[in-house]
N, C-alpha and C positions, 0 to 999 in steps of 0.2 A: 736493373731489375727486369724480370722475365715483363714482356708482351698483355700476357696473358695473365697472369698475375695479378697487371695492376687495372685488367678488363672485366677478372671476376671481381674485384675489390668495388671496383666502380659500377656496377649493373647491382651488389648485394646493396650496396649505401644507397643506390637508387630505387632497390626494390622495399628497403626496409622506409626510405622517406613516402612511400606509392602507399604503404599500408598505415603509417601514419594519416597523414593527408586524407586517406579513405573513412576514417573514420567520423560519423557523425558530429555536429555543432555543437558543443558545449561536454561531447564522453569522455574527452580528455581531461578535462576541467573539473570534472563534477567527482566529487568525493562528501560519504557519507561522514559525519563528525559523531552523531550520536542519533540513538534509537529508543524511544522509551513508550510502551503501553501498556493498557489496564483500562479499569472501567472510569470514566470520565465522566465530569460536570461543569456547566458552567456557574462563573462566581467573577460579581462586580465584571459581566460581559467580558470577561474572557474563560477559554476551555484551560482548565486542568485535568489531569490525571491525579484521579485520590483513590485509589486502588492497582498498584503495579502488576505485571504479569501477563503472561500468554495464556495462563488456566485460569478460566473467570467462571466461576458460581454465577448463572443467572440468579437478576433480581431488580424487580419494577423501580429506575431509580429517573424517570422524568417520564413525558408525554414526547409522541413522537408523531409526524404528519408522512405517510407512505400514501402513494400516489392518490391524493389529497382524502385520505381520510385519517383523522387521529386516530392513536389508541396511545395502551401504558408500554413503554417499553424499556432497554436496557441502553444507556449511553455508552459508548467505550469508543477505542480509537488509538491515536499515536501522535507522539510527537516527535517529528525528522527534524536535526540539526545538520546542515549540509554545506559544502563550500563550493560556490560555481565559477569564481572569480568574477562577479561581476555580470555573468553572463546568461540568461534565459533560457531555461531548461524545462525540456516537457520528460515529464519522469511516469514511463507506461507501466501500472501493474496488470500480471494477468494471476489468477486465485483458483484455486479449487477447492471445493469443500467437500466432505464425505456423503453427505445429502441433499436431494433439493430444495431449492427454495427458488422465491420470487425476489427478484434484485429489482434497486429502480431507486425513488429519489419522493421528495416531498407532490411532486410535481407530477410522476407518472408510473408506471410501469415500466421498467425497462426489457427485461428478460424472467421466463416464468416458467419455472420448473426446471431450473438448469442447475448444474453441480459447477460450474465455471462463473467466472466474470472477469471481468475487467473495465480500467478508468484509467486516465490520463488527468495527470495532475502537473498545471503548468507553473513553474517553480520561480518567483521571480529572482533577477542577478541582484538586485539591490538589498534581498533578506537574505538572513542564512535561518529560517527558523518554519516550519510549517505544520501546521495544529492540524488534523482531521479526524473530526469528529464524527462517528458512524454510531447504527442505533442496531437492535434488534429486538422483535417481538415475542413474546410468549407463545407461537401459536405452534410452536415443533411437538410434534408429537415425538418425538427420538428423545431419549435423552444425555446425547452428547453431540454435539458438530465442531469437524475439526476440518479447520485451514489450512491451507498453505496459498502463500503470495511470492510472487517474484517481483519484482521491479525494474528496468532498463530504462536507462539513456541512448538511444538508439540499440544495437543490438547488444552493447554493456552491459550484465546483470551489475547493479550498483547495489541491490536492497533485496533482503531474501528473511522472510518472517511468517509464523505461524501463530495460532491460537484455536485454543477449546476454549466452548463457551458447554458448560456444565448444566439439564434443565433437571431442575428436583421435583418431578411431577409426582404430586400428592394425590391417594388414590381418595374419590368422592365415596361418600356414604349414600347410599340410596332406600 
């Protein structure tokens, strides 16, 4: 057999094991099983989905604490079924929405007046199941906002999802 031949054989199987190998902890591994959202509540402490879907009619279905103040708001969210073999995965989303808003947590403010976000959600190897539960509040004057999210395992898109959330603003009588 030709020299050379069996040097590009050997540098292509070396190149292709290089990009393996290059690839992030757990991106090889990680595979999504199933995707399911909608408006959501909790029942006997844990979260369900009792309204399926990516287009959600807002509508006051719990109390919610945004950087520590309550108001009424809308539950909703996702349920990721995922297989990682075993292994710990940080699964990065980043989102845009079509308007701004104030992003952030029970606990604070995170980002305010931005059309973007993002969260890192560390996935354990020992589940294959993960609940997240998100809220929104009545205070849009718009009435529609529409999502999009990405997700990656290093620079792997693994999870790519959207949603309208619909607000029926009733005109006051004065």
């Amino acid at each position: 057999m030709n020299y050379r031949l069996l040097l590009i054989i050997a540098l292509s199987s070396l190149a292709g094991c290089a990009a393996i190998e290059s690839q992030p902890e757990g991106a090889r591994d990680f595979q999504v099983i199933s995707f399911l959202q909608g408006k959501m509540t909790e029942r006997d402490g844990e979260w369900i989905i009792y309204e399926y879907g990516e287009d959600l009619s807002f509508e006051e279905n719990g109390e919610c604490v945004f950087n520590r103040k309550a108001s009424p708001c809308m539950w909703h969210g996702y349920i990721l079924k995922y297989e990682s073999h075993g292994k710990e995965v940080n699964l990065e989303c980043r989102g845009f929405q079509n308007i701004p808003a104030n992003f952030g947590n029970p606990n604070e403010l995170i980002e305010e007046n931005s059309q973007e976000f993002e969260y890192v959600i560390p996935l354990k190897g020992k589940e294959s199941t993960f609940i997240n539960p998100q809220y929104v509040t009545g205070a849009f004057q718009e009435n529609i906002i529409k999502s999009a999210t990405i997700c990656f395992v290093g620079d792997k898109p693994v999870l790519r999802f959207k949603q309208i959330t619909r607000f029926n603003h009733r005109a006051v009588k004065t």
